[in-house]
C-alpha positions in Angstrom: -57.0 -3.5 77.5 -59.0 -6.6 77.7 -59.3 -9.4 75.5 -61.1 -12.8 75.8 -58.5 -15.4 74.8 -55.9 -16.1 76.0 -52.8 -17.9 73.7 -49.4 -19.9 75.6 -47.3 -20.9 72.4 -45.7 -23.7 72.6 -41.9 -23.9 73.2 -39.5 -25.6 70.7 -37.0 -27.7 72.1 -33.6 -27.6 70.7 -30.8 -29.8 70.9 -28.4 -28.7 73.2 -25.8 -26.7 72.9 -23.7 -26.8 75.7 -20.1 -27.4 75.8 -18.9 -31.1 75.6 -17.0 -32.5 78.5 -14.3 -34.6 78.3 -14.8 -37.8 79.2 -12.5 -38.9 82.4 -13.0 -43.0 81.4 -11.4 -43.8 77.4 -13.1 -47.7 78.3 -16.4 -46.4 77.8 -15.9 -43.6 75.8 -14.4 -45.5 72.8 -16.9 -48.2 73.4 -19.7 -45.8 72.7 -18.6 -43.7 70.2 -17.2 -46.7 67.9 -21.2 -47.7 67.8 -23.3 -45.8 65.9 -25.9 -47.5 66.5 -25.8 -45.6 70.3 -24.6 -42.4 69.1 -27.7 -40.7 70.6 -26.9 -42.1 74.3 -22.9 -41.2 73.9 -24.4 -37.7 72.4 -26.5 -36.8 75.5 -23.9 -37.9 77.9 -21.8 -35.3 76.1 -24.3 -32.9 76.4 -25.1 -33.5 80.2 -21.4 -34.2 81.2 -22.3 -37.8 82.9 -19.4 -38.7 81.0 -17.1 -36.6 82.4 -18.1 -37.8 85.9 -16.7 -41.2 84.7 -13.2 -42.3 86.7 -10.5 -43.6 84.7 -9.3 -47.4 85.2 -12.3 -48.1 87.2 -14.9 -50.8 85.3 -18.3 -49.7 84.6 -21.7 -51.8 83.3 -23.2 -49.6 80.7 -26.6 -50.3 79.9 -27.0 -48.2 76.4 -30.5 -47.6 74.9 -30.1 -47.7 71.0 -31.1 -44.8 68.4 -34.1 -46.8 67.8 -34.7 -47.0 71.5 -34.5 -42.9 72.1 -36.9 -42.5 69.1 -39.6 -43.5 71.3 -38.8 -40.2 73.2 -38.8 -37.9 70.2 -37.9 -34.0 70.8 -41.3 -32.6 69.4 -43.0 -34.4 72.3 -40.2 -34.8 75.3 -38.3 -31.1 74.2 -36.5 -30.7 77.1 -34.6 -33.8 77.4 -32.8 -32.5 74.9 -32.0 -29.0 75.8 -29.7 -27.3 78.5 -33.2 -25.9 80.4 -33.4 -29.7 81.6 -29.8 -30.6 81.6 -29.5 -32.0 85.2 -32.4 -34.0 84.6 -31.6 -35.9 82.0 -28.3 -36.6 83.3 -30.0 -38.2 86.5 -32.2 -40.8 83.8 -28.9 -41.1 81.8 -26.6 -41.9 85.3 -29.3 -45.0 85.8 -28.3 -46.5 82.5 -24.6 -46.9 84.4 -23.5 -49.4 87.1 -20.4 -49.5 88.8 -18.6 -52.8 88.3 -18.8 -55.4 86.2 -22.0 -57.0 86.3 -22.7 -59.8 85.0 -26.8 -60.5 84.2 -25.8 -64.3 83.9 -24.8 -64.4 87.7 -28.0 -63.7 88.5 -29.7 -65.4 91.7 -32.0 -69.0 89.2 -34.1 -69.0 92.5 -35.2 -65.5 93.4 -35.0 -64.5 89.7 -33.8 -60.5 89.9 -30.9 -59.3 89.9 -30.8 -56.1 92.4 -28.3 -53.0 91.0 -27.4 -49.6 91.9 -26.3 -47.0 89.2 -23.5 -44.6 89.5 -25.7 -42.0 91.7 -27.7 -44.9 93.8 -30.8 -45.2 91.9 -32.0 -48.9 91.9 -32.4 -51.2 89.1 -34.0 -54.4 88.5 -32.8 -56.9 86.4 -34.6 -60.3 85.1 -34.6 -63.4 83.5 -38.2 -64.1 82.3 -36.6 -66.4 79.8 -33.7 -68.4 79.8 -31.0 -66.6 78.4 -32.9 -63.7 77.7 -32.8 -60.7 80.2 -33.9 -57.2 81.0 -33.1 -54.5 82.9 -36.3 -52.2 84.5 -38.3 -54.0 82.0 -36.2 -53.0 78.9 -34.9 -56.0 76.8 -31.1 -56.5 76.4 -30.3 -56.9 72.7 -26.5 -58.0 73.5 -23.7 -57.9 75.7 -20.0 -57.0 75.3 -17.1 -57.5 77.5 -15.0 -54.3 78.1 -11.7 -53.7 79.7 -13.1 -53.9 83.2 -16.5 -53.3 82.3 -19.5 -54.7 80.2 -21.9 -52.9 77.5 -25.1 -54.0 77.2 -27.6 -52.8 74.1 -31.2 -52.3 75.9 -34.3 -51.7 73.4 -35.4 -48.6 75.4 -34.7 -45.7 77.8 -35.4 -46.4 81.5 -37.6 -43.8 82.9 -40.9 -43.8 83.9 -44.2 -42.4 82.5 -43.5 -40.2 86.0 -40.5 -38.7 85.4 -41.3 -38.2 81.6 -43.4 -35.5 82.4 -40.9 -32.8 83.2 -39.2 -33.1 79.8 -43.1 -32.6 77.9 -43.7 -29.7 75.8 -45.6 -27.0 77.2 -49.3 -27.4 76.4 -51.5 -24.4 74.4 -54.1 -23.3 76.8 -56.7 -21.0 75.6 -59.4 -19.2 77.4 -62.9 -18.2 75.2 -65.7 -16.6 76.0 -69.3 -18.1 75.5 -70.1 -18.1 72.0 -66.9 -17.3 70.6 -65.8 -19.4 67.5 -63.2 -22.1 68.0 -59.9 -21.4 67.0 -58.8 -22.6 63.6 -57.1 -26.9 63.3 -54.4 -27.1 65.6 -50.9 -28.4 63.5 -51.1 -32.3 64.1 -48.9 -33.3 67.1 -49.7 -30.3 69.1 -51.6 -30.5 72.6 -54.6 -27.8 73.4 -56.6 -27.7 76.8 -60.1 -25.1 75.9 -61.4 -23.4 79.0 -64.5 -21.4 78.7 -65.2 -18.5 81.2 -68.5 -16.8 82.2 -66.7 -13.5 83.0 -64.1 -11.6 81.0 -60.8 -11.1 82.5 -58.3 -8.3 82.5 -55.2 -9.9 80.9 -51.9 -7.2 80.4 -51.6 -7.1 76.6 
Protein backbone atom coordinates (compact mmCIF):
# COMPACT_ATOMS: atom_id res chain seq x y z
CA UNK A 1 0.00 0.00 0.00
CA UNK A 2 1.31 3.44 -0.69
CA UNK A 3 0.68 6.54 0.90
CA UNK A 4 2.19 10.06 0.42
CA UNK A 5 2.96 11.25 3.95
CA UNK A 6 4.83 10.16 6.01
CA UNK A 7 4.14 10.94 10.10
CA UNK A 8 7.30 10.27 13.08
CA UNK A 9 5.29 11.16 16.40
CA UNK A 10 7.11 12.57 18.72
CA UNK A 11 8.31 10.72 21.87
CA UNK A 12 7.34 11.78 25.44
CA UNK A 13 9.97 11.82 27.90
CA UNK A 14 9.24 10.64 31.24
CA UNK A 15 10.99 11.00 34.43
CA UNK A 16 12.82 8.17 35.23
CA UNK A 17 12.06 5.44 36.84
CA UNK A 18 14.91 3.54 37.73
CA UNK A 19 15.82 2.20 41.01
CA UNK A 20 17.58 4.73 43.45
CA UNK A 21 21.06 3.93 44.49
CA UNK A 22 22.36 4.38 47.68
CA UNK A 23 24.56 6.95 48.08
CA UNK A 24 28.20 5.63 49.35
CA UNK A 25 29.18 9.51 50.72
CA UNK A 26 26.41 10.77 53.80
CA UNK A 27 28.68 14.42 53.38
CA UNK A 28 27.08 15.13 50.21
CA UNK A 29 24.09 13.35 50.39
CA UNK A 30 22.73 15.20 53.45
CA UNK A 31 24.02 18.37 52.09
CA UNK A 32 21.83 18.03 49.01
CA UNK A 33 18.87 16.65 50.11
CA UNK A 34 18.53 19.19 53.19
CA UNK A 35 18.25 21.95 50.23
CA UNK A 36 15.35 22.08 48.39
CA UNK A 37 16.23 24.48 46.50
CA UNK A 38 18.70 21.52 44.58
CA UNK A 39 16.34 18.79 44.85
CA UNK A 40 16.30 18.40 41.08
CA UNK A 41 20.33 17.87 40.90
CA UNK A 42 20.22 15.36 44.22
CA UNK A 43 17.01 13.75 42.21
CA UNK A 44 18.94 12.96 38.93
CA UNK A 45 21.99 11.78 40.74
CA UNK A 46 19.52 9.30 42.27
CA UNK A 47 18.27 8.46 39.15
CA UNK A 48 21.73 8.05 37.25
CA UNK A 49 23.51 6.45 40.37
CA UNK A 50 26.52 9.30 40.25
CA UNK A 51 25.75 9.24 43.82
CA UNK A 52 26.35 6.01 44.49
CA UNK A 53 29.84 6.20 42.81
CA UNK A 54 30.58 8.74 45.69
CA UNK A 55 33.44 7.19 48.33
CA UNK A 56 32.78 7.67 51.82
CA UNK A 57 35.21 10.04 54.10
CA UNK A 58 36.73 11.35 51.04
CA UNK A 59 35.91 15.40 50.43
CA UNK A 60 34.22 16.36 47.36
CA UNK A 61 33.52 20.18 45.64
CA UNK A 62 29.95 19.97 44.48
CA UNK A 63 29.03 22.41 42.08
CA UNK A 64 24.97 22.10 42.21
CA UNK A 65 22.83 23.86 39.59
CA UNK A 66 19.52 25.05 41.38
CA UNK A 67 15.81 24.12 40.38
CA UNK A 68 15.66 27.35 38.67
CA UNK A 69 18.85 26.58 36.92
CA UNK A 70 17.51 22.97 35.46
CA UNK A 71 14.32 24.77 34.26
CA UNK A 72 16.22 26.12 31.56
CA UNK A 73 16.45 22.41 30.43
CA UNK A 74 12.85 21.57 30.64
CA UNK A 75 11.66 17.78 29.81
CA UNK A 76 9.26 18.80 26.90
CA UNK A 77 12.26 20.00 25.03
CA UNK A 78 15.58 18.00 26.53
CA UNK A 79 13.14 14.49 27.19
CA UNK A 80 15.85 12.30 27.61
CA UNK A 81 17.80 13.76 30.21
CA UNK A 82 15.33 12.78 32.20
CA UNK A 83 14.60 9.21 31.25
CA UNK A 84 16.56 5.85 31.75
CA UNK A 85 17.03 5.73 27.51
CA UNK A 86 19.77 8.50 28.28
CA UNK A 87 20.75 7.48 31.76
CA UNK A 88 24.56 7.19 31.19
CA UNK A 89 24.50 10.42 29.57
CA UNK A 90 23.29 12.49 31.86
CA UNK A 91 25.32 10.97 34.48
CA UNK A 92 28.53 12.01 32.45
CA UNK A 93 27.08 16.09 32.50
CA UNK A 94 26.02 15.47 36.20
CA UNK A 95 29.81 13.79 37.21
CA UNK A 96 31.20 17.40 35.76
CA UNK A 97 29.21 19.27 38.39
CA UNK A 98 31.75 17.20 41.04
CA UNK A 99 35.39 17.73 41.84
CA UNK A 100 37.43 15.74 43.96
CA UNK A 101 38.86 17.69 46.90
CA UNK A 102 38.21 20.66 48.46
CA UNK A 103 38.52 23.48 46.22
CA UNK A 104 38.53 26.49 47.05
CA UNK A 105 37.53 29.29 44.09
CA UNK A 106 39.23 31.96 46.34
CA UNK A 107 42.72 30.25 45.95
CA UNK A 108 42.61 30.99 42.60
CA UNK A 109 45.88 32.08 40.58
CA UNK A 110 45.00 36.88 40.82
CA UNK A 111 47.46 36.80 37.77
CA UNK A 112 46.43 34.22 35.33
CA UNK A 113 42.78 34.53 36.44
CA UNK A 114 41.28 30.70 35.94
CA UNK A 115 41.22 28.32 38.07
CA UNK A 116 41.88 24.80 36.11
CA UNK A 117 39.69 21.64 37.65
CA UNK A 118 38.97 18.12 36.89
CA UNK A 119 35.63 16.38 37.86
CA UNK A 120 35.26 13.07 39.28
CA UNK A 121 35.54 11.28 35.72
CA UNK A 122 38.40 13.85 34.25
CA UNK A 123 36.37 16.22 32.39
CA UNK A 124 37.90 19.74 32.62
CA UNK A 125 36.52 22.76 34.18
CA UNK A 126 37.24 26.31 34.10
CA UNK A 127 36.71 28.48 36.80
CA UNK A 128 36.93 32.62 36.91
CA UNK A 129 36.99 35.65 38.63
CA UNK A 130 35.65 38.31 36.23
CA UNK A 131 34.89 40.26 39.29
CA UNK A 132 36.25 40.50 42.55
CA UNK A 133 34.61 38.24 44.66
CA UNK A 134 32.43 37.05 42.27
CA UNK A 135 33.17 33.66 40.35
CA UNK A 136 32.06 31.14 37.84
CA UNK A 137 32.56 27.94 36.90
CA UNK A 138 32.32 27.07 32.82
CA UNK A 139 30.72 30.29 32.60
CA UNK A 140 27.86 29.60 35.17
CA UNK A 141 27.64 32.12 38.10
CA UNK A 142 28.17 30.88 41.69
CA UNK A 143 25.29 31.98 43.83
CA UNK A 144 27.08 30.81 47.21
CA UNK A 145 29.45 28.61 48.88
CA UNK A 146 29.31 26.32 51.88
CA UNK A 147 31.87 24.52 53.75
CA UNK A 148 31.29 20.69 54.18
CA UNK A 149 32.95 18.15 56.29
CA UNK A 150 35.86 17.70 53.88
CA UNK A 151 34.26 19.17 51.01
CA UNK A 152 32.56 22.47 49.68
CA UNK A 153 28.98 23.09 47.89
CA UNK A 154 28.72 25.66 45.67
CA UNK A 155 25.05 26.87 44.21
CA UNK A 156 25.76 27.61 40.31
CA UNK A 157 22.77 29.48 38.34
CA UNK A 158 22.91 26.83 35.50
CA UNK A 159 23.76 23.29 34.21
CA UNK A 160 27.18 22.95 32.60
CA UNK A 161 26.79 21.44 29.30
CA UNK A 162 27.17 22.67 26.03
CA UNK A 163 24.72 23.60 23.16
CA UNK A 164 26.79 20.25 21.75
CA UNK A 165 26.10 17.86 24.02
CA UNK A 166 22.44 19.10 24.48
CA UNK A 167 21.51 17.63 21.45
CA UNK A 168 21.36 14.04 22.30
CA UNK A 169 18.85 14.59 25.16
CA UNK A 170 16.27 16.66 22.28
CA UNK A 171 13.01 15.39 21.45
CA UNK A 172 12.61 13.62 18.37
CA UNK A 173 11.55 15.94 15.62
CA UNK A 174 8.01 15.31 13.29
CA UNK A 175 9.17 14.84 9.83
CA UNK A 176 6.63 14.66 7.21
CA UNK A 177 6.89 13.87 3.60
CA UNK A 178 3.91 15.48 1.03
CA UNK A 179 3.41 15.22 -2.27
CA UNK A 180 3.01 18.34 -4.66
CA UNK A 181 -0.08 19.93 -4.13
CA UNK A 182 -1.14 18.25 -1.11
CA UNK A 183 -2.72 20.48 1.67
CA UNK A 184 -0.51 21.26 4.70
CA UNK A 185 -1.26 19.46 7.69
CA UNK A 186 -3.44 21.08 10.25
CA UNK A 187 -1.40 23.87 13.41
CA UNK A 188 1.16 21.90 14.96
CA UNK A 189 0.54 22.05 19.23
CA UNK A 190 2.86 25.02 20.19
CA UNK A 191 6.25 23.74 21.38
CA UNK A 192 6.49 21.03 18.93
CA UNK A 193 9.26 20.95 16.11
CA UNK A 194 8.27 19.90 12.24
CA UNK A 195 10.78 19.62 9.25
CA UNK A 196 8.19 19.44 5.64
CA UNK A 197 9.93 17.67 2.83
CA UNK A 198 8.19 17.57 -0.49
CA UNK A 199 8.88 14.77 -3.06
CA UNK A 200 8.40 14.59 -6.86
CA UNK A 201 7.84 10.80 -6.71
CA UNK A 202 5.67 8.67 -4.46
CA UNK A 203 7.25 6.26 -2.27
CA UNK A 204 6.35 2.76 -1.20
CA UNK A 205 6.24 3.17 2.65
CA UNK A 206 5.05 -0.48 4.72
CA UNK A 207 1.85 0.62 6.31
Amino acid sequence: MKHSTITIAILAGTLSVAGVAQANNSTVENALKNRPDLSVFYDNLQSTGVLSELKENQPYTVFAPTNDAFAGLPASHYPCFYSGECRAQAAEVLRKHIVPGEKHLADMNPQAGIYSLFSIDNQHIIAGEPNKDKFTVDGKRVLSENQLLGGILYKIDGVMVSDKDLVQFEAPKVVMVTQPGTDLPPRVPEGKIVTITTTDHTTPVPY
